[in-house]
PAKE-440544 format. One line per 8 residues: for each residue x, y, z of N, C-alpha, C. Coordinates in nm, 2 decimals. Atoms other than C-alpha are relative to their C-alpha. Last residue first. Layout:
N
X/Y/Z/X/Y/Z/X/Y/Z  ...
This chain:
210
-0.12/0.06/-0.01/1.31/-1.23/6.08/-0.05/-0.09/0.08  -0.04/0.03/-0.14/0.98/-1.19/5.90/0.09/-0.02/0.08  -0.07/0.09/-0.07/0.98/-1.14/5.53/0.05/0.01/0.19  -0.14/0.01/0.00/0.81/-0.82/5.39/0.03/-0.12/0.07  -0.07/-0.09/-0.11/0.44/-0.85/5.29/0.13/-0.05/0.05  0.00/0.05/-0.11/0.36/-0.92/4.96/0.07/0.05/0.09  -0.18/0.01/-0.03/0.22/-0.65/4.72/0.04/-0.11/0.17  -0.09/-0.07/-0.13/-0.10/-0.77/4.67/0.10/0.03/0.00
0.08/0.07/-0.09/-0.19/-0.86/4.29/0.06/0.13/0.13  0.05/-0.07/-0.06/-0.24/-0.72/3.94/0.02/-0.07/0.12  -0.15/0.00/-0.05/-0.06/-1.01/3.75/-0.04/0.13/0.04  -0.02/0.08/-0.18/-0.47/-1.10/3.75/0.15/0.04/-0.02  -0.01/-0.15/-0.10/-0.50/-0.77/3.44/-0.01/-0.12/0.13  -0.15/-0.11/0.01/-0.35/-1.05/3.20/-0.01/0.10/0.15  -0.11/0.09/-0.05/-0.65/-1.31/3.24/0.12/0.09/0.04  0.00/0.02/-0.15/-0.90/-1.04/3.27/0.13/-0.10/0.01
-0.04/-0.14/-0.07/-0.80/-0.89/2.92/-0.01/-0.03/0.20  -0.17/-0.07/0.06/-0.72/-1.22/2.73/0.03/0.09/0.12  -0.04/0.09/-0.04/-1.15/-1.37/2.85/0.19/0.07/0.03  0.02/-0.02/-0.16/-1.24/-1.02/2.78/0.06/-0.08/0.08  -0.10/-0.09/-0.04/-1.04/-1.05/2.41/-0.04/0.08/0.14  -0.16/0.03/-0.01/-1.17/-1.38/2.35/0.07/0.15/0.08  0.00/0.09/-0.09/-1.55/-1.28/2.40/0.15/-0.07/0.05  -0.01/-0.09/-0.16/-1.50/-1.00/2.21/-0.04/-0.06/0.13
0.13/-0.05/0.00/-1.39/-1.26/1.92/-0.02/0.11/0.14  0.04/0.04/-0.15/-1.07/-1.29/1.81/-0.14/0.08/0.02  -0.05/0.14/-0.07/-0.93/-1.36/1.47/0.01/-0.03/0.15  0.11/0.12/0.04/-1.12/-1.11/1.25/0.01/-0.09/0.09  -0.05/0.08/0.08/-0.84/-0.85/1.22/-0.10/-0.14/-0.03  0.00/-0.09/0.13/-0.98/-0.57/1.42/-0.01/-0.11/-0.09  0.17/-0.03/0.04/-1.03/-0.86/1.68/0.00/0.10/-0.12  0.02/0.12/0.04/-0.64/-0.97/1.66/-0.14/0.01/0.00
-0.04/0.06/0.14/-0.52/-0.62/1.67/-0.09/-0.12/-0.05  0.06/-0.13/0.14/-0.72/-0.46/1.92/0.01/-0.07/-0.10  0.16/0.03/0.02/-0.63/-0.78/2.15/-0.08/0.05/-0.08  0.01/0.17/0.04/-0.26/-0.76/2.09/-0.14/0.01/-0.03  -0.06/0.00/0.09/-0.29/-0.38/2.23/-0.03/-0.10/-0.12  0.13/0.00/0.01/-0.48/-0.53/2.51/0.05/0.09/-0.14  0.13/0.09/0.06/-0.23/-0.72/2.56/-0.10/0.00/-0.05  -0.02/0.10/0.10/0.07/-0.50/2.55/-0.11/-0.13/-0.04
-0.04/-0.12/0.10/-0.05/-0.26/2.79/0.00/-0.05/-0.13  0.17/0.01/0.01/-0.15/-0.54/3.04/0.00/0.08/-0.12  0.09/0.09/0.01/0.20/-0.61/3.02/-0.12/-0.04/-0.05  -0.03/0.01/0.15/0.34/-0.27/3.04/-0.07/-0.14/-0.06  0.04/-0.09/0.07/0.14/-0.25/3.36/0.00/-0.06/-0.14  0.13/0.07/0.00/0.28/-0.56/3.53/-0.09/0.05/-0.14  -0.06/0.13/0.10/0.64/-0.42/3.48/-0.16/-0.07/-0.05  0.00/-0.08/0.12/0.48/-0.11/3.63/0.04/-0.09/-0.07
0.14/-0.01/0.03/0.38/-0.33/3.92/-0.02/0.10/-0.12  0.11/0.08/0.04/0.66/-0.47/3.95/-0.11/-0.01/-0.04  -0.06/0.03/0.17/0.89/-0.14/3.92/-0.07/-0.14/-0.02  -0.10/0.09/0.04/0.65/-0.04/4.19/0.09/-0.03/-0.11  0.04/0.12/0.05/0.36/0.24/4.18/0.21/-0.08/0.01  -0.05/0.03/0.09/0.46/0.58/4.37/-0.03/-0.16/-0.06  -0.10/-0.04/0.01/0.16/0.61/4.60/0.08/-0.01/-0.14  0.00/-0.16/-0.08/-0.21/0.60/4.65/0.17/0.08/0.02
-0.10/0.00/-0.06/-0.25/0.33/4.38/-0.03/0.12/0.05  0.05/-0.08/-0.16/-0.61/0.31/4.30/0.13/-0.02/0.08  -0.08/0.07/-0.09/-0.53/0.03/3.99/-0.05/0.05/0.18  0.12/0.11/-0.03/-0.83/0.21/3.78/0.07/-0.11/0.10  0.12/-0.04/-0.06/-0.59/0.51/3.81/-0.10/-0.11/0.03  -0.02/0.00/-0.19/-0.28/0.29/3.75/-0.12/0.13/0.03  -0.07/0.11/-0.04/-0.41/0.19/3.38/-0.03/0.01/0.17  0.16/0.06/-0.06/-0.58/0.51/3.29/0.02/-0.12/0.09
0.04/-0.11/-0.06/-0.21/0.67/3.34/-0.14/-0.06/0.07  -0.04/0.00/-0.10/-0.05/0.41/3.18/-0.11/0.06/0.09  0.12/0.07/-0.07/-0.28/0.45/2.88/0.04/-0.06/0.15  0.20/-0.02/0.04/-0.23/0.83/2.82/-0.01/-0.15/0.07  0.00/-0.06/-0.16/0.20/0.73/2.91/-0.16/0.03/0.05  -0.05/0.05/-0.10/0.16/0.55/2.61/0.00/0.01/0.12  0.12/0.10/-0.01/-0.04/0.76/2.37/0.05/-0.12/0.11  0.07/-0.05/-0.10/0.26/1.03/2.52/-0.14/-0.12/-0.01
-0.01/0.00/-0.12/0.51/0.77/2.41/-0.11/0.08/0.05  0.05/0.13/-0.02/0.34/0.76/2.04/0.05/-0.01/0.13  0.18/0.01/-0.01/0.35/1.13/2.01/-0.02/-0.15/0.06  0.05/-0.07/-0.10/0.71/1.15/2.09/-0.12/0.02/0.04  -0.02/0.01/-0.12/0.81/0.89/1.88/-0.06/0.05/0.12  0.13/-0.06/-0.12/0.63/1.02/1.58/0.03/-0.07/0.16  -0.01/-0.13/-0.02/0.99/1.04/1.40/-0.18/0.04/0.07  -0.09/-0.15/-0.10/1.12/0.75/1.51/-0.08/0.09/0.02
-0.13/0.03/-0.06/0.86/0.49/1.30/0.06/0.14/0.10  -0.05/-0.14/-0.06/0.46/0.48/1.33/0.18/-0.03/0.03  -0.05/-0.05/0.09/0.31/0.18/1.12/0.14/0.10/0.02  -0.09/0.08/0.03/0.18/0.02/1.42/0.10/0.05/-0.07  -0.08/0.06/-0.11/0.06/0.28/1.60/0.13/-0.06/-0.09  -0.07/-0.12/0.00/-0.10/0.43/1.27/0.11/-0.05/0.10  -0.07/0.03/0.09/-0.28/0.10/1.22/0.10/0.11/-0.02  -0.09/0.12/-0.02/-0.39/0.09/1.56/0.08/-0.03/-0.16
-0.09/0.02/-0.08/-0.56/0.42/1.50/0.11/-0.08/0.04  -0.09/-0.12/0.10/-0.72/0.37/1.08/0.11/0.07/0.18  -0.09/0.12/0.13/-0.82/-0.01/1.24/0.10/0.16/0.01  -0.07/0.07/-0.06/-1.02/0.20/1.59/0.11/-0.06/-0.10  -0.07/-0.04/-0.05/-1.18/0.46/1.33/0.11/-0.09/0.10  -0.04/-0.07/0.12/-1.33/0.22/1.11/0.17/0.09/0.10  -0.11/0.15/0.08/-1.41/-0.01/1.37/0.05/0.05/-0.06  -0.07/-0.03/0.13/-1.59/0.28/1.58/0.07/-0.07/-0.09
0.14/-0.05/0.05/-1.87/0.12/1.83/0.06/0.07/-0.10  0.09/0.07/0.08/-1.59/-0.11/1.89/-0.08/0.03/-0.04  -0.04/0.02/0.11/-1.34/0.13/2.01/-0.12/-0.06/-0.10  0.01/-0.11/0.05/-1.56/0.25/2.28/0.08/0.00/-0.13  0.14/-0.02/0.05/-1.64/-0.12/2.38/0.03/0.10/-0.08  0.00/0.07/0.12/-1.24/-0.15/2.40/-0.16/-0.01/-0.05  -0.05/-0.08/0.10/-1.18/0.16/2.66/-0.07/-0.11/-0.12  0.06/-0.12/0.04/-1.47/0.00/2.85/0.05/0.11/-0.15
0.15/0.06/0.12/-1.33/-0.32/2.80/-0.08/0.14/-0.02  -0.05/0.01/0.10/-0.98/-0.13/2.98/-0.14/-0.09/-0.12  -0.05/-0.13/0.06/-1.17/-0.01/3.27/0.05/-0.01/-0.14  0.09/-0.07/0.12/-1.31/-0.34/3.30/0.00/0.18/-0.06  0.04/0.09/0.07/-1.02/-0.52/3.35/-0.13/0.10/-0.09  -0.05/-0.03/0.11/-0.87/-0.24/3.58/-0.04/-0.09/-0.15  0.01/-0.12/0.07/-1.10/-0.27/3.78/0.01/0.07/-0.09  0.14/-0.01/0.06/-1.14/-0.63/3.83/0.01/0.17/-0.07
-0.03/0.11/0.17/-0.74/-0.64/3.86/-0.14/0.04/-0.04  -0.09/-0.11/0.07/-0.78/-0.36/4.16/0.02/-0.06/-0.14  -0.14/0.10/-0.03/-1.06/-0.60/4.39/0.06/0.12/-0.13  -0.11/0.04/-0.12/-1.32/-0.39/4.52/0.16/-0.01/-0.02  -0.06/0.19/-0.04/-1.50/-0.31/4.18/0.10/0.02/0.12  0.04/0.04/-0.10/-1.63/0.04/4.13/0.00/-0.13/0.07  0.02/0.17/-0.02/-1.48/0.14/3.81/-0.05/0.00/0.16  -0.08/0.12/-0.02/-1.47/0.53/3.80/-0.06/-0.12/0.00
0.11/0.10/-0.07/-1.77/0.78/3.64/0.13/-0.11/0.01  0.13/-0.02/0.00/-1.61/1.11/3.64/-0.10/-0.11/0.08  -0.01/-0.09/-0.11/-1.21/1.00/3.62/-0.12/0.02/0.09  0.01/0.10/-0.09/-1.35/0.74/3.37/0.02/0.05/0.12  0.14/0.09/-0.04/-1.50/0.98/3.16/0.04/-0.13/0.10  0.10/-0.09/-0.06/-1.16/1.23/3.16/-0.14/-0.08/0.06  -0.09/0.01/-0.18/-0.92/0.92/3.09/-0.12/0.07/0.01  0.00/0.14/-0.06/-1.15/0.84/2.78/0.04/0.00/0.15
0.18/-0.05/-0.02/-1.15/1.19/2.66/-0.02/-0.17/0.13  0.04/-0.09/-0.07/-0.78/1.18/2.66/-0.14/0.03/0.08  0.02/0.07/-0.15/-0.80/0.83/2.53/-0.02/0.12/0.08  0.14/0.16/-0.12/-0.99/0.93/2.27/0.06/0.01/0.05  0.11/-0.12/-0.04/-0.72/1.29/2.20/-0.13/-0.11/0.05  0.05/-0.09/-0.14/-0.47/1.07/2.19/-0.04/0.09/0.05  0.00/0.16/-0.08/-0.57/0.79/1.93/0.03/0.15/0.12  0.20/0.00/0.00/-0.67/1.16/1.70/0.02/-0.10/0.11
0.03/-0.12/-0.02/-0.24/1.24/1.75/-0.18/0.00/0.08  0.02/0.00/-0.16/-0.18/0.92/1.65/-0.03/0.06/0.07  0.11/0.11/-0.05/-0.41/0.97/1.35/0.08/-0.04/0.15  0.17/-0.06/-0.06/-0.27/1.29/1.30/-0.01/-0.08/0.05  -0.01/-0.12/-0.14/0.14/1.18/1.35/-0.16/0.07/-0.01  -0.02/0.07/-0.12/0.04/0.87/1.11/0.01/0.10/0.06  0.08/0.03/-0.05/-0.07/1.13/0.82/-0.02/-0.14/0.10  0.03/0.11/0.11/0.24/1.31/0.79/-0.18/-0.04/0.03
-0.02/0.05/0.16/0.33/1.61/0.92/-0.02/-0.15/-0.07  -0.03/0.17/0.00/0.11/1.72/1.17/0.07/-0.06/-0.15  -0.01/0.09/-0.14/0.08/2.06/1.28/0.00/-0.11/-0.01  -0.09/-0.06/-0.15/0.29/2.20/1.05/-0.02/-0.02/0.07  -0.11/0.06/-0.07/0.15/2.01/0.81/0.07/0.03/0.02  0.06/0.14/-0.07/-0.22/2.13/0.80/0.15/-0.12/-0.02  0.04/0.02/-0.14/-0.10/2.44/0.75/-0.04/-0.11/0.07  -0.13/0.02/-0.07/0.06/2.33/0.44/0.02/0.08/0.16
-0.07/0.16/0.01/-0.27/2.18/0.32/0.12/0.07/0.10  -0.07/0.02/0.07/-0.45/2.50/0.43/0.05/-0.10/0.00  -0.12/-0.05/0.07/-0.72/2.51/0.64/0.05/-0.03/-0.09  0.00/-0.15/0.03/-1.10/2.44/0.64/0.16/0.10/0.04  -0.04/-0.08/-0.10/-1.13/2.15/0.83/0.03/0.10/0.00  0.09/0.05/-0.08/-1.26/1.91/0.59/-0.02/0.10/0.11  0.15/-0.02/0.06/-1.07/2.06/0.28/-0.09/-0.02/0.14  -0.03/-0.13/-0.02/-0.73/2.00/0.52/-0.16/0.07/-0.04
0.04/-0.08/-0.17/-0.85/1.65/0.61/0.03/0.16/-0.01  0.11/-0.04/-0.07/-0.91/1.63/0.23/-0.07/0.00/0.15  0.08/-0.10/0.03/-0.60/1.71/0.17/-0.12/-0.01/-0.01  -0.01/-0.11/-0.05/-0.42/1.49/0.40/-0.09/0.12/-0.03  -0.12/-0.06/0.08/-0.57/1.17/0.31/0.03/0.16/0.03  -0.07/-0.11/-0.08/-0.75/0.94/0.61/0.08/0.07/-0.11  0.07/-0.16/0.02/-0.98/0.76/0.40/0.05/0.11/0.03  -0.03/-0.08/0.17/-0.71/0.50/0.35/-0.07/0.10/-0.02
-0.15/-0.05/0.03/-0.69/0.42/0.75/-0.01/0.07/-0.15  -0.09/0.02/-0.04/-1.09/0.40/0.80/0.15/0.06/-0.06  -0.09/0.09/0.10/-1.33/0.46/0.57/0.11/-0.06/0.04  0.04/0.04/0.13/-1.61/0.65/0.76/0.06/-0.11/-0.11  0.13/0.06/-0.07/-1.48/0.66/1.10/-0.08/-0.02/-0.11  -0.04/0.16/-0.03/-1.17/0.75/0.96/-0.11/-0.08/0.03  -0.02/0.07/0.14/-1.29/1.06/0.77/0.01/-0.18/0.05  0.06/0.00/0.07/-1.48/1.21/1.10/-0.02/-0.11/-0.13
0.11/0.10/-0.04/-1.23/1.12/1.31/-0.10/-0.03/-0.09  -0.05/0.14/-0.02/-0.98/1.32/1.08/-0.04/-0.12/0.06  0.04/0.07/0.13/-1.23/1.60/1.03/0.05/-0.09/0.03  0.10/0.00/0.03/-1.20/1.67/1.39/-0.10/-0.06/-0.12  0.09/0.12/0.04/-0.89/1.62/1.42/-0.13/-0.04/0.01  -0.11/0.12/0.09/-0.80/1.87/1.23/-0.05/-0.13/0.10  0.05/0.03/0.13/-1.09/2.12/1.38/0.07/-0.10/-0.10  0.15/0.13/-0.03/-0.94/2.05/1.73/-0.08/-0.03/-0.15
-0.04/0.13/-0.03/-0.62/2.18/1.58/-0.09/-0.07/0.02  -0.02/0.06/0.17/-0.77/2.50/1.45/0.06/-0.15/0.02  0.13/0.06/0.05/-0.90/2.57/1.79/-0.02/-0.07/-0.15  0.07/0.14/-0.06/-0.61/2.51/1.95/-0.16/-0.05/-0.05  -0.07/0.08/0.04/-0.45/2.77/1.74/-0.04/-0.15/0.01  0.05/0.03/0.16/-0.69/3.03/1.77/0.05/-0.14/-0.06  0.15/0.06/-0.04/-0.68/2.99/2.19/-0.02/-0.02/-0.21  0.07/-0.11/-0.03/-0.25/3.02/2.12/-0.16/-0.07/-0.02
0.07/-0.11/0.10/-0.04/2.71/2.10/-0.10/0.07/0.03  0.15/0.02/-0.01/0.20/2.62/2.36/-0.08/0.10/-0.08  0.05/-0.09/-0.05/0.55/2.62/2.18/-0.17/0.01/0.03  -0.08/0.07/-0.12/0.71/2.39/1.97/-0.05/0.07/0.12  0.01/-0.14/-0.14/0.50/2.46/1.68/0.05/-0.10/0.13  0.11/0.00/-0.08/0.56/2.21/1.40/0.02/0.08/0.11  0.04/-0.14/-0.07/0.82/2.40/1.18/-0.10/-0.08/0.08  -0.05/-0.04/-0.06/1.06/2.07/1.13/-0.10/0.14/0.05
0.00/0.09/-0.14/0.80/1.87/0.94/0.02/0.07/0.14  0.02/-0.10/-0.08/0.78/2.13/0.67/-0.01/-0.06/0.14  -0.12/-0.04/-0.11/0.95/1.88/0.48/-0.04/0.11/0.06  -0.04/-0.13/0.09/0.64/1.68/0.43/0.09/0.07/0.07  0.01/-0.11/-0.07/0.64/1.33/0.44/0.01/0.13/-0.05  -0.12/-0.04/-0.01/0.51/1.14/0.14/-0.04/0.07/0.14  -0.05/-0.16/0.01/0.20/1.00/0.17/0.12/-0.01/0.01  0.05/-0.08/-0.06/0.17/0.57/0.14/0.06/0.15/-0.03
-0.06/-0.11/0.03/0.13/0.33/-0.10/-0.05/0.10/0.11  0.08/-0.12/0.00/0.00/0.00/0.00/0.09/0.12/0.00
């Protein structure tokens, strides 16, 4: 599959927090960009008619994003953003901290499911995504951490075990996007996947007794 060139205007993306006009022109990018994906998924996504959609210029429209992987990860963290916010709101309510987080993360994956289009044209930007959206694709990272040890209810600094745990759960439900996007798990597979994974969630044990 043939994809965009980058554009060399790469280097001017604003480095600098953008002004109330600025943010508003951003929201309107991905704005269309949901819009197109959610309609056609990954190949709907083409620059100039997210520019047409959104009513700037093409070479405004890559300055804030130069390719079309850096929107669409971009659009993957602006859901979870929204995602963190609605769970903050209405938390998990389960006792135990695995159950929590189990269904905190079905919650995230219902909210993909009601978009397939848009969920494929995300995860396929992940994938795809080399060096130079690094920096986006760690914050979509650190975005699902974040939901992760919130629905955990740690009250402190989290463990290197329990961050090891984390990346784990991180990577399965990852996995699990993929292989349902794909046909080859059902959402009965990928709850079964998601609780199995989120039990290396446990007590921390207590210290050794002399």
């Amino acid at each position: 599959m043939a994809t965009e060139p980058r554009s060399p205007l790469a280097s001017l993306a604003p480095a600098t927090p953008l002004t109330e006009r600025q943010e508003a022109r951003r929201r309107r990018i991905l704005q269309a960009t949901t819009q197109l994906a959610s309609r056609g998924g990954f190949d709907a996504v083409q620059m100039r008619e997210v520019a047409e959609l959104s009513s700037v210029a093409l070479g405004t429209l890559y300055r804030y994003f130069p390719s079309k992987v850096h929107l669409l990860v971009a659009t993957m963290q602006d859901q979870l953003e929204h995602l963190h916010e609605t769970l903050r709101k209405r938390p998990p309510t389960d006792q135990d901290p695995a159950a929590r987080v189990a269904q905190t993360l079905m919650r995230a994956f219902r909210a993909m499911q009601r978009e397939p289009h848009l969920a494929d044209a995300m995860v396929r930007a992940l994938t795809f995504a080399d060096r130079s959206v690094s920096a986006e694709v760690d914050t979509v990272s650190r975005l699902t951490t974040a939901i992760v040890l919130d629905a955990m209810g740690l009250t402190g600094r989290p463990s290197p075990e329990q961050l090891s745990a984390v990346r784990v759960i991180e990577h399965t439900w990852h996995s699990a996007l993929i292989t349902w996007l794909s046909g080859r798990a059902s959402i009965a597979q990928v709850k079964i996947d998601i609780e199995t994974v989120c039990g290396l969630i446990g007590t921390p044990a207590e210290p050794a007794r002399a």
